[in-house]
MIKE-539560 format. One record per residue (C-alpha): x, y, z. Coordinates in Angstrom, 2 decimals, always signed. Layout:
<sites>
        x        y        z
        X        Y        Z
...
</sites>
This chain:
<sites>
        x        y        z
   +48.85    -1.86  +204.19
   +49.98    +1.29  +206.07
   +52.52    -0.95  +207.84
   +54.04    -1.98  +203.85
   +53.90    +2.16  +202.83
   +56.08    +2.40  +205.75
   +58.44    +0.10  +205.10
   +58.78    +1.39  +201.22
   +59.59    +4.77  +202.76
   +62.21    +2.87  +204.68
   +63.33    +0.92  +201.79
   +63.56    +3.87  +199.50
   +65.70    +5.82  +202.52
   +67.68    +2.44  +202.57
   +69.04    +2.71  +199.19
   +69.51    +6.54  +199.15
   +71.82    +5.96  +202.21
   +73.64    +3.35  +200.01
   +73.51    +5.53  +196.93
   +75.07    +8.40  +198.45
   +77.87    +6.76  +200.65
   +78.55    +4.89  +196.91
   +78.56    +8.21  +195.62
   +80.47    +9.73  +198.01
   +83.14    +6.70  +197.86
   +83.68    +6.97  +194.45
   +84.43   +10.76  +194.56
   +86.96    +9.93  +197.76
   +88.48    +7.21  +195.62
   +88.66    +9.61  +192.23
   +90.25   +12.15  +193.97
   +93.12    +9.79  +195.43
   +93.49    +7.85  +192.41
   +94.00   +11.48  +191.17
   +96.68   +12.66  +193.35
   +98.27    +9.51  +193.39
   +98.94    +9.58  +189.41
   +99.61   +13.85  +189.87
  +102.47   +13.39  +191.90
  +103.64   +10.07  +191.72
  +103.40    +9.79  +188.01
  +103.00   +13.35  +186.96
  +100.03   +12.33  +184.70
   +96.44   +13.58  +185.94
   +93.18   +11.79  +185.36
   +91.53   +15.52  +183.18
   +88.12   +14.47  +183.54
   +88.55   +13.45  +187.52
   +87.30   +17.41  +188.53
   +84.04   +17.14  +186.94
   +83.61   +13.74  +187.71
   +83.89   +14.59  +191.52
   +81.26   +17.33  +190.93
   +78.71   +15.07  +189.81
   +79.33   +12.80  +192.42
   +78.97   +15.09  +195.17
   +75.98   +16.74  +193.82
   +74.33   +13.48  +193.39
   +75.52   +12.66  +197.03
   +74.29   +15.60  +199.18
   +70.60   +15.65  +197.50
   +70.03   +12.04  +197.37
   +71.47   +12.22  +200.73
   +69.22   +14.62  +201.82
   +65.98   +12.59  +201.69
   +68.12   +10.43  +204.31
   +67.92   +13.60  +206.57
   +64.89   +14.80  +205.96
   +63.07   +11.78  +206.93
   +65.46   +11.22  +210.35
   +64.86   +14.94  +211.01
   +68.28   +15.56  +211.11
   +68.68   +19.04  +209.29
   +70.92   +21.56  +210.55
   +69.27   +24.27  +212.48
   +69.29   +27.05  +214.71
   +67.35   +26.10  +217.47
   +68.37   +27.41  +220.56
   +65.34   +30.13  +220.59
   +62.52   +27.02  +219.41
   +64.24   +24.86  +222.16
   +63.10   +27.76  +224.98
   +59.32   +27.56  +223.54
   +56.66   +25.62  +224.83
   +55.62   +22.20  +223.35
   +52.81   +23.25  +221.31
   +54.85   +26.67  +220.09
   +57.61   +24.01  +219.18
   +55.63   +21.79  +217.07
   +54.00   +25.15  +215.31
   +57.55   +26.33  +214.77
   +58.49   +22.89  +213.13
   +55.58   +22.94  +211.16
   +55.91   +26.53  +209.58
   +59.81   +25.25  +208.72
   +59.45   +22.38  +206.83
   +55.91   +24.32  +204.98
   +58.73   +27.20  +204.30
   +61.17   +23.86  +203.15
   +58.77   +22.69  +200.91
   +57.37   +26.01  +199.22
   +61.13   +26.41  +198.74
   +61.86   +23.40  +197.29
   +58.88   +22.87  +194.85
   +59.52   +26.19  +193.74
   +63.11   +25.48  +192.63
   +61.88   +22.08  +190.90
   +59.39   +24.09  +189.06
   +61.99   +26.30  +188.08
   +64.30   +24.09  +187.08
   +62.04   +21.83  +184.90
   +62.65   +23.92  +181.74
   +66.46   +23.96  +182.16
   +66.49   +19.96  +182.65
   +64.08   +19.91  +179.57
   +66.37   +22.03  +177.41
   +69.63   +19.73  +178.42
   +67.76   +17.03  +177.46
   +66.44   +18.07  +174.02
   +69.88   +19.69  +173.10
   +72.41   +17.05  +174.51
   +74.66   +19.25  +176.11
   +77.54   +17.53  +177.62
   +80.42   +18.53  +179.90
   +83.87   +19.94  +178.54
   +85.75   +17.49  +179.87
   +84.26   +14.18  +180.81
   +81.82   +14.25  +177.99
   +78.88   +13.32  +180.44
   +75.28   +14.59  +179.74
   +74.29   +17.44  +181.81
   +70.60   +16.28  +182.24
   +72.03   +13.40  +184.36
   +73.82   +15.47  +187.21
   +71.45   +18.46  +186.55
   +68.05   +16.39  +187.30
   +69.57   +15.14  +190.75
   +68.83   +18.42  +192.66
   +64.96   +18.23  +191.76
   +64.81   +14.58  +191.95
   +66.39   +15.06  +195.53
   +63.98   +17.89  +196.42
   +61.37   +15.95  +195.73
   +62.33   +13.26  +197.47
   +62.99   +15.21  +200.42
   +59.30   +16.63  +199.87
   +57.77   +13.60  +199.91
   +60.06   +12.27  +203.12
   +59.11   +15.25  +205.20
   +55.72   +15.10  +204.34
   +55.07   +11.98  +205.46
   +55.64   +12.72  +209.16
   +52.68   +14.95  +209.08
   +49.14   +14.68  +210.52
   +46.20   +14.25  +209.00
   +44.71   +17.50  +210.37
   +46.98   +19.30  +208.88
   +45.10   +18.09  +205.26
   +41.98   +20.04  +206.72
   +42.74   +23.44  +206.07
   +44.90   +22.40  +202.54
   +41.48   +20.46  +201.33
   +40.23   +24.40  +202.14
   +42.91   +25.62  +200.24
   +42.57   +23.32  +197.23
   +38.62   +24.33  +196.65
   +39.70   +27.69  +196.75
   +42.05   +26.66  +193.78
   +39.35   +24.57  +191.95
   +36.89   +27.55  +192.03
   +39.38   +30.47  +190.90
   +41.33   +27.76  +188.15
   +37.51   +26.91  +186.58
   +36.71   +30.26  +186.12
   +40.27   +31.73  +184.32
   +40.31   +28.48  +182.89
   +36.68   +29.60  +181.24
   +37.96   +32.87  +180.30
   +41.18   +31.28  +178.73
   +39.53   +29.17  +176.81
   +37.17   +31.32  +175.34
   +40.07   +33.92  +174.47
   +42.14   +30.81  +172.76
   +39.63   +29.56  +171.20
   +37.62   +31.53  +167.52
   +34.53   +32.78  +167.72
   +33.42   +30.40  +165.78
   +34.53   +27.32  +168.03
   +33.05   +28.96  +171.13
   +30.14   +26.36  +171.34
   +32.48   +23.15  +170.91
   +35.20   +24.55  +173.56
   +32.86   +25.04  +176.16
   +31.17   +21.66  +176.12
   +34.72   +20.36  +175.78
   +35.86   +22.18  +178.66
   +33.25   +20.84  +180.83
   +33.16   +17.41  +179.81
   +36.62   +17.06  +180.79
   +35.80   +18.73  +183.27
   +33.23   +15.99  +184.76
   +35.56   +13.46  +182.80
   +38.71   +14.80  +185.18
   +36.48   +14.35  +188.33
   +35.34   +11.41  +188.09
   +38.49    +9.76  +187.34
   +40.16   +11.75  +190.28
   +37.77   +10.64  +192.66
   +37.43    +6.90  +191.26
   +41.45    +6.78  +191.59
   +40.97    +8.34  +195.37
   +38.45    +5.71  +196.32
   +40.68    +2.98  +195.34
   +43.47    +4.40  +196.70
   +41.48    +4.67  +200.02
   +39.77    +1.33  +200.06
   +43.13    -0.37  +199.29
   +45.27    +1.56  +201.80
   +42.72    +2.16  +204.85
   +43.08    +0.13  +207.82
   +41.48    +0.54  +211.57
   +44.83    +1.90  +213.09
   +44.74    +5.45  +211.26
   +44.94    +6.73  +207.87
   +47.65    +9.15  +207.86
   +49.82    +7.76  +205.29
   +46.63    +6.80  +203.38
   +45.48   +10.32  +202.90
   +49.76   +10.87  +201.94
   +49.26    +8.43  +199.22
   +46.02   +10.01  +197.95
   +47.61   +13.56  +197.88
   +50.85   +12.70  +196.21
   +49.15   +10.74  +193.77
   +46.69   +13.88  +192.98
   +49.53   +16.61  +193.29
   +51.68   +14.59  +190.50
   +48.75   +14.11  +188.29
   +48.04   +17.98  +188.62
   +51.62   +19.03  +188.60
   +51.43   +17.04  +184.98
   +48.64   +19.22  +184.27
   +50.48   +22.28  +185.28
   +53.19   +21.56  +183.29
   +51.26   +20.66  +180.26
   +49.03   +24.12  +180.44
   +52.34   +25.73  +179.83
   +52.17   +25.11  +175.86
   +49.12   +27.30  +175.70
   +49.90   +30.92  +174.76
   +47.61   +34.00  +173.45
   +47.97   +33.95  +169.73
   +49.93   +36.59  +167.78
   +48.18   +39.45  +166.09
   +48.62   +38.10  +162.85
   +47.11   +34.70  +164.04
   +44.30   +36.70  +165.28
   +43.32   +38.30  +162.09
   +43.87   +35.00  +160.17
   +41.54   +33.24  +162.52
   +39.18   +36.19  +161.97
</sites>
């Protein structure tokens, strides 16, 4: 099973390669088809500018999960190259950490901005294309090149994040509590709290039922690295879901206040 994982990551880099030298084709081709009718027919193809735009956008971050998981990024590593093996891998390590902090913070960033496109249809000037569609490519490639570059990683390393995580799970219960309760009317106190902690135990048990599966399915005697990947990923998307769905709630208004009052 860990042997078919691997080869999906290798499928999935397969077609990105193809996707982006398509993409990249098409812009090369645009662009002469362009010049050709500029200056050998003096009429220009107006839409051909933001066309090639797209295309290249769509070609260096789908590309990039192509690099990410060959290890191929540009870098400045004449100073890591002097440093001892162990120093090395911790210096590798902290970059692609620093990478992925970086990158899940610009997806969650840009979330709202691909959701607004979306709801509001807003189209180029010229070509007429929706935005979403070139827009969503950067955190669609980030993501990808998350997931690429975690997947070389150890399973030690999931030690001090499963650390990290309870940490999370203690603090989010308890401001989750106090939320709640300040959401919620006086009156409904009773009924939000035994709501709150039945899905609460509901939320558990279904994490750790999906976990065991995942596990049993995926776990074979030669390691579970990539089993432990799959677990994770699966977890982080169902919680990043969560994340983004906790973003409706807001303190009510004064006026809402009294009303509920």
């Amino acid at each position: 099973m860990i042997d078919q994982l691997l080869r999906g990551a290798r499928a999935v880099v397969s077609v990105l390669r193809v996707v982006a030298g398509v993409l990249l084709a098409a812009s090369v081709l645009l662009n002469f088809a362009n010049v050709v009718g500029r200056y050998f027919f003096n009429a220009s193809i107006f839409w051909a500018e933001e066309i090639m735009l797209f295309l290249m956008v769509g070609c260096v971050f789908l590309g990039n999960g192509v690099v990410a998981w060959s290890g191929r990024q540009i870098r400045m590593d004449v100073i890591v190259g002097m440093m001892p093996p162990k120093a090395r891998a911790a210096a590798d390590l902290f970059s692609e950490l620093l990478f992925i902090a970086a990158a899940l913070l610009i997806v969650w960033f840009a979330w709202p901005v691909i959701r607004d496109l979306w709801a509001f249809d807003q189209r180029s000037q010229s070509a007429e294309v929706p935005l979403v569609i070139p827009q969503a490519l950067i955190p669609i490639g980030l993501l990808l090149m998350v997931l690429l570059t975690a997947l070389g990683w150890s399973v030690w390393f999931f030690a001090p994040a499963m650390v990290f995580a309870g940490l999370g799970m203690g603090l989010g219960s308890t401001s989750l509590s106090v939320i709640l309760l300040d959401l919620a009317p006086v009156s409904e106190h009773s009924s939000a709290s035994a709501s709150l902690q039945l899905s609460d135990v509901l939320g558990s048990v279904i994490g750790i039922a999906v976990a065991s599966a995942l596990f049993a399915t995926l776990h074979t005697a030669g390691g579970d690295r990539h089993t432990y990947i799959a677990i994770w990923s699966v977890l982080a998307g169902v919680a990043a879901l969560v994340i983004l769905s906790g973003r409706r709630c807001r303190a009510p208004s004064a006026n809402e206040d009294v009303t509920a009052r």
